[in-house]
C-alpha positions in Angstrom: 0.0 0.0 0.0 2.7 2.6 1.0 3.8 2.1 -2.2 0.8 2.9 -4.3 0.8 6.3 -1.9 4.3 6.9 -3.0 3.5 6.5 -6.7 0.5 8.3 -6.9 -0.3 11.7 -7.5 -2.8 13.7 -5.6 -4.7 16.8 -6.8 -5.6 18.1 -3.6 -4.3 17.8 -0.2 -7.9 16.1 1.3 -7.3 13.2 -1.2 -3.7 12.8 0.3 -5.1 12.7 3.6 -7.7 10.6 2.9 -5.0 8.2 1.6 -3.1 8.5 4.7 -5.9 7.8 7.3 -6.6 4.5 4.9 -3.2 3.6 5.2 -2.7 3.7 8.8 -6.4 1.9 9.4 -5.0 -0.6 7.3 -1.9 -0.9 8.8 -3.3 -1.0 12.4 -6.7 -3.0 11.7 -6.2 -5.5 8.7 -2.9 -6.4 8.2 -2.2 -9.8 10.2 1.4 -10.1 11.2 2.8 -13.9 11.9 5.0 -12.4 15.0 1.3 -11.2 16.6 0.2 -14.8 16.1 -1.8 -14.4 12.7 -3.6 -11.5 14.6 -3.3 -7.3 13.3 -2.0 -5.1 15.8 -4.6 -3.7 17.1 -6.4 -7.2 17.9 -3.3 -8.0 19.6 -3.3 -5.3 21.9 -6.3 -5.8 22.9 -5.9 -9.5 23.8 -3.6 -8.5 25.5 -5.1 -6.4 27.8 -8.0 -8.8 28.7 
């Protein structure tokens, strides 16, 4: 994904933002990482604090 951030080009500041916020809810809700246990980093947190 970062990649298709770096490659793009945006016309207007809101859609660069808009890429950015995707970006980061990806990165902290969807993307499983094997060294969380197959889990994304938010859902690892959070099992962790229960």
């Amino acid at each position: 994904m970062m990649t298709d951030i770096d490659e793009k080009t945006f016309k207007a500041l809101n859609q660069l933002e808009q890429a950015i916020v995707d970006y980061i809810d990806y990165y902290n809700n969807k993307r499983i990482k094997v060294k969380l246990k197959g889990l994304s980093p938010v859902q690892y947190r959070t099992k962790s604090f229960t």
